[in-house]
C-alpha positions as CSV (number, residue, x, y, z in Angstrom):
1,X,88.5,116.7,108.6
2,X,87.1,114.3,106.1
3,X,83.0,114.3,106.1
4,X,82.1,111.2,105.5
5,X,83.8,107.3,106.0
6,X,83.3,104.3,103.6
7,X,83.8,101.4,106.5
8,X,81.0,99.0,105.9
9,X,81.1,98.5,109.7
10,X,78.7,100.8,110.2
11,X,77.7,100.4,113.8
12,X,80.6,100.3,116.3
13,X,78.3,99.4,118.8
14,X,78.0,95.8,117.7
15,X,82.5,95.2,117.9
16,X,82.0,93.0,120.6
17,X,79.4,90.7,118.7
18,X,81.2,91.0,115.6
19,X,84.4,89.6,118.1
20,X,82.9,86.6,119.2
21,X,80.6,85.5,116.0
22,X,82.5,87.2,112.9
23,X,80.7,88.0,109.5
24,X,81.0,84.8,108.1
25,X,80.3,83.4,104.3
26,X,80.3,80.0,103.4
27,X,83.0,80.3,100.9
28,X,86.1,82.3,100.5
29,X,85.5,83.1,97.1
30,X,82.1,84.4,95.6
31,X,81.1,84.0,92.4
32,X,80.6,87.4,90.8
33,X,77.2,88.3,88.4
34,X,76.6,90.6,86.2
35,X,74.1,92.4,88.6
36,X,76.8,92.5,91.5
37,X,80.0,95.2,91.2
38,X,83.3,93.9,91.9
39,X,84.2,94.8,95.6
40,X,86.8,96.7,96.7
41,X,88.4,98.1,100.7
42,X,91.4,100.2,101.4
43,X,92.9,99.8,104.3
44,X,95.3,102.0,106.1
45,X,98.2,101.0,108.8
46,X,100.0,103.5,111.4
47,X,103.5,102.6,112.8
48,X,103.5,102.2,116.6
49,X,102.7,104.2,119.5
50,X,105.2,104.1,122.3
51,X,104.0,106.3,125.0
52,X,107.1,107.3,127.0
53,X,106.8,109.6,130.6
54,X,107.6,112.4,128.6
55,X,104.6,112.2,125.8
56,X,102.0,111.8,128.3
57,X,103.0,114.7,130.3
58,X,102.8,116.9,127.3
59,X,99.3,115.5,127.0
60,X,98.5,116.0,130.3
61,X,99.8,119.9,130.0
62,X,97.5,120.0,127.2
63,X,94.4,119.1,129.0
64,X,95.2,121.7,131.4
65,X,94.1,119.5,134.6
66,X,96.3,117.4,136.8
67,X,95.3,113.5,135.8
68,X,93.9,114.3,132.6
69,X,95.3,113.7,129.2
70,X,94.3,115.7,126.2
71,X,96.5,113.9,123.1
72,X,94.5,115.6,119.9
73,X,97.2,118.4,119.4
74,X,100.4,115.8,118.7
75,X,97.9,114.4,115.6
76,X,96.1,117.6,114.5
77,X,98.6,117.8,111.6
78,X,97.8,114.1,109.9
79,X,94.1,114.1,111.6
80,X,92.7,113.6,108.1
81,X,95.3,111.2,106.8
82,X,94.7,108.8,109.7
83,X,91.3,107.8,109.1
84,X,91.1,108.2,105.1
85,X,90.3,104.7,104.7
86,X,87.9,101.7,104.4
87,X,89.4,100.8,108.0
88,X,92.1,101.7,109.6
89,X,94.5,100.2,111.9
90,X,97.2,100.9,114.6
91,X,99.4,99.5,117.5
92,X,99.9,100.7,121.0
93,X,103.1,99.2,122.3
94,X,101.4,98.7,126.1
95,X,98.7,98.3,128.5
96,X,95.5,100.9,128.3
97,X,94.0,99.5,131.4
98,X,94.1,102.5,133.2
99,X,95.5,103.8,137.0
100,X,93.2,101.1,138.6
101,X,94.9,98.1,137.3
102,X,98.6,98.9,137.7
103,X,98.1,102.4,140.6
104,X,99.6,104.7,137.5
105,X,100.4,105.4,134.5
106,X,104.8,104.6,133.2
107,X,106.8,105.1,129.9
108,X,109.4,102.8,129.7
109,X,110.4,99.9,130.3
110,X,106.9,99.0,131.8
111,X,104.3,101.0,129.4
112,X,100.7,101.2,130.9
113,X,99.5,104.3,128.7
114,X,96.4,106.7,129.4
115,X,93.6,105.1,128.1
116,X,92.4,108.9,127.1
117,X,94.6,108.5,123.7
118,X,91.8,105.9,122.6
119,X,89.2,109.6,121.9
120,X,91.2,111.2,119.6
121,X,92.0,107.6,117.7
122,X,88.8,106.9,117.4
123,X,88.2,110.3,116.2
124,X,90.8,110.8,113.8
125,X,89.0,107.5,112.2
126,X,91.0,104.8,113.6
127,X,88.8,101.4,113.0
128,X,90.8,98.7,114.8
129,X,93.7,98.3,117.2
130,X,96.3,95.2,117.2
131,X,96.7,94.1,120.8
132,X,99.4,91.7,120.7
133,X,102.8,93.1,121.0
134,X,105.8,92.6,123.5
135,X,104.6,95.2,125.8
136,X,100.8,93.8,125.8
137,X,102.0,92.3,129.5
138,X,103.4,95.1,131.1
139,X,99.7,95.3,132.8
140,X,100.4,91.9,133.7
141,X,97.1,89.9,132.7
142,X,94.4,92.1,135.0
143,X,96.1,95.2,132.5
144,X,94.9,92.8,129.5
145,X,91.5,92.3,130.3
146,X,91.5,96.4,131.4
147,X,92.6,97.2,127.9
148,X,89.9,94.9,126.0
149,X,87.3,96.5,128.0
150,X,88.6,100.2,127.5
151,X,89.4,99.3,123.9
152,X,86.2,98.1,123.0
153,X,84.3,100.7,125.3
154,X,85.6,103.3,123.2
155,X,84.4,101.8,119.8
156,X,87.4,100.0,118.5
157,X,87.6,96.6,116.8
158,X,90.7,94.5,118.0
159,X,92.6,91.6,117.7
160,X,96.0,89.4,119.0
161,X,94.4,89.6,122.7
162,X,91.5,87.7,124.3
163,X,89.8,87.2,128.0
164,X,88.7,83.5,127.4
165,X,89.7,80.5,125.4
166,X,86.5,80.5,123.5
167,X,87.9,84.0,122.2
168,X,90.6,83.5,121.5
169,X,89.2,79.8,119.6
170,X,86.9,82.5,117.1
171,X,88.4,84.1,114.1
172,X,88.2,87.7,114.0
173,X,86.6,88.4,110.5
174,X,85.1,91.9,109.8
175,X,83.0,93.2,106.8
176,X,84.7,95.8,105.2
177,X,83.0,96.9,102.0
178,X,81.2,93.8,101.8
179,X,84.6,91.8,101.9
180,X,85.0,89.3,104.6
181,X,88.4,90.0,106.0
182,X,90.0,87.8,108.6
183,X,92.9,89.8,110.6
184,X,95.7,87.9,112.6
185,X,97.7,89.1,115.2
186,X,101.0,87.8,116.7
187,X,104.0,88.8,118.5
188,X,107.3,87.4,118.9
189,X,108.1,88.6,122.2
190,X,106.9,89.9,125.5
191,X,109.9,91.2,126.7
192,X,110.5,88.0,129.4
193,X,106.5,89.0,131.1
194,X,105.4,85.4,129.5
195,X,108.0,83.8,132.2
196,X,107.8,86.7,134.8
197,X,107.0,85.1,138.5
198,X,103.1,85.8,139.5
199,X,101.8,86.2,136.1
200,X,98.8,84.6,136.0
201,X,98.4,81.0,133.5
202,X,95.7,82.6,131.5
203,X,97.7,85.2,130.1
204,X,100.0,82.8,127.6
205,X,97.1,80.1,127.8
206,X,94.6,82.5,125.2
207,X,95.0,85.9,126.5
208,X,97.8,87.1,124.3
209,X,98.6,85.5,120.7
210,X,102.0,84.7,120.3
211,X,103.9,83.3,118.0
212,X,105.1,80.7,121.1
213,X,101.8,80.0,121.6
214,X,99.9,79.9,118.7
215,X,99.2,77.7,115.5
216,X,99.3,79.7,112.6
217,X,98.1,76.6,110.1
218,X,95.1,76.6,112.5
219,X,94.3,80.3,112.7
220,X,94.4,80.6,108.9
221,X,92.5,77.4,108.6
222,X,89.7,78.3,110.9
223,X,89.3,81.7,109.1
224,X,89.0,80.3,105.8
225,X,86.3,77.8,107.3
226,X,84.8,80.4,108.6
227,X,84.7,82.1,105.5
228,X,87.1,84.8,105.1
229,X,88.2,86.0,101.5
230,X,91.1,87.9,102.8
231,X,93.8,87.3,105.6
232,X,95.7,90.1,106.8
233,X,98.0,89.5,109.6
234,X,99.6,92.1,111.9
235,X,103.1,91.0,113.1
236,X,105.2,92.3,116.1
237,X,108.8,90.6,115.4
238,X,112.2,91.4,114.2
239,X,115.3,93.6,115.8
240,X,114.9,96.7,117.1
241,X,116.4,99.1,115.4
242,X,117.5,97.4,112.1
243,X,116.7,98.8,108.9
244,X,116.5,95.5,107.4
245,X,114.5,92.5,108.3
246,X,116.1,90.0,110.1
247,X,116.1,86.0,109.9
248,X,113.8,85.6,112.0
249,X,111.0,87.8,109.8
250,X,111.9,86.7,106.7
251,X,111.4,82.8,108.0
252,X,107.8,83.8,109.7
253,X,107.0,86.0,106.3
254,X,107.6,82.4,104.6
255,X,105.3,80.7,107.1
256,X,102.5,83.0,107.1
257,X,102.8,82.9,102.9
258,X,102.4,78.7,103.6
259,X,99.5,79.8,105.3
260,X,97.5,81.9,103.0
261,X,97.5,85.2,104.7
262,X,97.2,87.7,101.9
263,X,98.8,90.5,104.0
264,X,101.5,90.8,106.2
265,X,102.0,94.2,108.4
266,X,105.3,94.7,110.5
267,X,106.3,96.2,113.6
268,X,108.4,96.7,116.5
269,X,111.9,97.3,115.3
270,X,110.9,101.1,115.4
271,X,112.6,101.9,112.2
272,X,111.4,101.6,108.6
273,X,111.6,98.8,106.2
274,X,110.7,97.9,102.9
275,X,107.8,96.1,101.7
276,X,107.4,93.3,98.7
277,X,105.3,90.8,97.5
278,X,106.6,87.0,98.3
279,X,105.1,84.1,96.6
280,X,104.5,80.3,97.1
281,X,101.8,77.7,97.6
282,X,99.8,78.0,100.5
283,X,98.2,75.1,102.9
284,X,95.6,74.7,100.5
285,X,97.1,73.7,97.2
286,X,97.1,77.5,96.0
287,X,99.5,79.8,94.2
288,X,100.1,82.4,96.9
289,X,101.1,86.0,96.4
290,X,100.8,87.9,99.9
291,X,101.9,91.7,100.4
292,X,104.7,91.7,103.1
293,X,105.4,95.2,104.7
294,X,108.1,94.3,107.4
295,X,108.0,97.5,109.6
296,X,105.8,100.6,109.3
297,X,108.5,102.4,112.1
298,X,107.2,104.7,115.0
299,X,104.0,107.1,114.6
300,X,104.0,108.4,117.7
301,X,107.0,108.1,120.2
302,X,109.8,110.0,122.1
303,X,112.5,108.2,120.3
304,X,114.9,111.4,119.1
305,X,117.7,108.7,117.1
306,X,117.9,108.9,113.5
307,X,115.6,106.4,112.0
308,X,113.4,106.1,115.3
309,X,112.2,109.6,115.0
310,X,109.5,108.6,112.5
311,X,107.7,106.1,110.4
312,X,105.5,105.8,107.4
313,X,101.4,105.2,107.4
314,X,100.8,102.7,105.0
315,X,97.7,101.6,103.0
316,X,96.9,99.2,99.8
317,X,93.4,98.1,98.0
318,X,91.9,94.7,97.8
319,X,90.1,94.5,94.8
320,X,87.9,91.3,93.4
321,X,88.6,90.1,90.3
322,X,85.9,88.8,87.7
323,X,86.4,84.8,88.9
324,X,85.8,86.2,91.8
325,X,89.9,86.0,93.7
326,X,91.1,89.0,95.4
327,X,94.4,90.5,94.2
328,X,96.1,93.0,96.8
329,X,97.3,96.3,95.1
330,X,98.4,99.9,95.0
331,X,100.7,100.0,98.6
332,X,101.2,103.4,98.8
333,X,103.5,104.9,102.1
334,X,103.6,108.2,103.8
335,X,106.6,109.3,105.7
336,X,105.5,111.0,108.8
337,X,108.2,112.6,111.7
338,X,107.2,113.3,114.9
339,X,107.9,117.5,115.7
340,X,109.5,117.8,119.2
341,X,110.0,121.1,120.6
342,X,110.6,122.4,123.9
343,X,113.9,122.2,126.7
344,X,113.1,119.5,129.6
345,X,110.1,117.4,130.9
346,X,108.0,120.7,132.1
347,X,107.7,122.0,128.3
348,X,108.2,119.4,125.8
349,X,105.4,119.5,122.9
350,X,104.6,116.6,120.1
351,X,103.4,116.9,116.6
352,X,103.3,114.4,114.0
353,X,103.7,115.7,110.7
354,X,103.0,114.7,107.3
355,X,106.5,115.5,105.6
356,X,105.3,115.7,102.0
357,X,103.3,118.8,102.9
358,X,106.2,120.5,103.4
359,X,109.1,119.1,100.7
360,X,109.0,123.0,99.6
361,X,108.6,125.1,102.7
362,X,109.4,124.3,105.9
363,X,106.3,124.6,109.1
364,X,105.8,128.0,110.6
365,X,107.7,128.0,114.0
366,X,110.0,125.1,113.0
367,X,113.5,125.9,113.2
368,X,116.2,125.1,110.5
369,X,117.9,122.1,112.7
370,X,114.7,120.7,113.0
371,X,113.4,121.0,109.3
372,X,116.5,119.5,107.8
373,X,115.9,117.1,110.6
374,X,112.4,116.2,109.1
375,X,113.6,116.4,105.5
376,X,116.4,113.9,106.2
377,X,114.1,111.3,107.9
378,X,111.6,111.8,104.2
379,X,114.7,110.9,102.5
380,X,115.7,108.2,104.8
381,X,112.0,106.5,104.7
382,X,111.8,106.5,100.6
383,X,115.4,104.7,100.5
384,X,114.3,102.0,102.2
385,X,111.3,101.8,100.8
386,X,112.2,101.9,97.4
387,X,114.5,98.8,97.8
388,X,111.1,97.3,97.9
389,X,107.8,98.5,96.6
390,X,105.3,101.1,97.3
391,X,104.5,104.3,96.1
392,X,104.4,108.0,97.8
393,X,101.4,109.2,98.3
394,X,100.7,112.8,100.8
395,X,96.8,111.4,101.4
């Protein structure tokens, strides 16, 4: 485990303020002196989390007691990698509002997911989770308002979901190495719980940000006003399953460049693809270049199909310049492949492992299927990824 952490956030215990008020500068831009170093944060992305019946049994066979969920063991192997970072960020596809909001705990279709995987996030040194995504719902909106409050009782920033309008009204800007970074958070669908009978109007009116029912010229206009330097924005869009990005995230991309957001971070089609840099002029008269990831895959999931069965953590820099811009640099990608073993329901076992540690030798334990299994989803990750940009990194 990594001794010490370079976040700038130092105390956790203030999220919620940070939340509501942000770290705001007057300017986007600061004019660097001599007697002030040019900042720089790295920040680190996981692919999603999809909880399915069969992962949270195995935690709950780890814990060794009926109703508790121990899942620590499924991330000893990239514990160190998670958390190596300014801040880092991840998605769980679902509701962590716990047994008394929804009566217990589903995979899929309907994901409401122990809220005991929050520990060993937080742990492992994950910073911030992204709240919108198409299973944010499944809690309907009393799972919502369960999941802030577990989310942020455990010590994580968030974004994408909100409890009141006035929330969901204030930019979420954080300090991160003395860099004001403003984080968006969107999803394009919510699998038909936006229209579902009963649900109740708050829900689409500011609890969850969609792309239905947001204003992304706004949201990147208020952030700038409220002086963020840097816009990174998380989106849930796109096809599952396809290995390319679709229309539909190549037009958003275009819209979110138009808006100034620096950085763009995909998920939900569960499988890999490539990143890029796309260019334009944003809302505000500027030359825009903004770092476009459009899926990171699946971190943590029961998904067995080629492609599905793994993902890639992702990080890049943000480094000042001497006039004072920011220029976003080095994205660097890690293949990871989650390690299934076991027959049926009553012995299956999870562990996500950092392939590069093992290019040469396979795990102890693992059989051949599964190693050429692992090596073949390395392989599969770096092609797509080097149709765009990005380097390999195994830390």
């Amino acid at each position: 485990m990594k001794t010490f952490r370079t976040v700038s956030i130092a105390f956790l215990l203030i999220a919620s303020l940070l939340l509501t008020q942000g770290i705001c500068e007057n300017k986007r831009r600061r004019e660097p002196t001599l007697a002030s170093p040019l900042r720089t944060a790295t920040i680190r992305t996981l692919g999603d989390f999809v909880i399915h019946d069969s992962v949270f049994l195995s935690a709950e066979r780890a814990s060794g007691e009926t109703g508790s969920y121990d899942f620590s063991p499924m991330l000893q192997d990239v514990w160190d990698e998670i958390g190596n970072a300014d801040l880092t960020a991840a998605n769980i596809d679902g509701c962590l509002g716990g047994i008394e909001v929804f009566g217990r705990y589903t995979g899929y279709p309907q994901f409401v997911t122990p809220e005991s995987l929050l520990t060993p996030l937080r742990s492992s040194g994950v910073d911030m989770l992204t709240l919108s995504n198409n299973h944010m719902l499944d809690g309907w909106y009393d799972g919502l308002l369960a999941t802030i409050e577990n989310v942020e009782n455990a010590g994580f920033l968030h974004t994408g979901a909100n409890r009141t309008q006035e929330e969901r009204d204030t930019p979420v800007i954080f300090n991160v190495n003395g860099i004001q970074i403003g984080f968006l958070n969107y999803t394009q669908y919510l699998n038909s719980m936006d229209r579902a009978s009963g649900l109740d109007k708050r829900a689409m009116a500011f609890g969850v940000n969609a792309i239905s029912n947001s204003d992304m010229y706004e949201d990147a206009r208020r952030m700038r006003d409220e002086g963020a330097e840097v816009i990174v924005c998380f989106m849930h869009w796109g096809k599952e399953y396809n290995r390319t990005p679709d229309g539909n995230q190549l037009a958003y991309a275009k819209r979110l460049v138009e808006c100034g957001v620096d950085v763009i971070i995909g998920g939900h089609p569960h499988t890999v693809q490539r990143a890029e840099y796309l260019t334009g002029t944003n809302q505000f008269g500027e030359e825009q270049k903004t770092l476009c990831v459009y899926s990171l895959g699946n971190f943590l999931s029961d998904q067995r199909q080629r492609y599905r069965d793994g993902g890639v953590i992702f990080d890049f820099t943000i480094r000042e310049q001497e006039d004072g811009s920011f220029e976003i640099e080095n994205p660097r990608y890690m293949p990871v492949w989650v390690w299934k073993t076991g027959t049926n329901d009553k012995n299956y076992e999870y562990r996500v492992m950092n392939i590069a540690d093992y290019l040469s030798s396979k795990p102890k334990g693992m059989s051949d299927k599964d190693y050429k299994t692992m090596i073949q989803s390395y392989n599969d990750s770096v092609y797509i990824m080097e149709t765009g940009i990005g380097e390999t990194t195994s830390k």
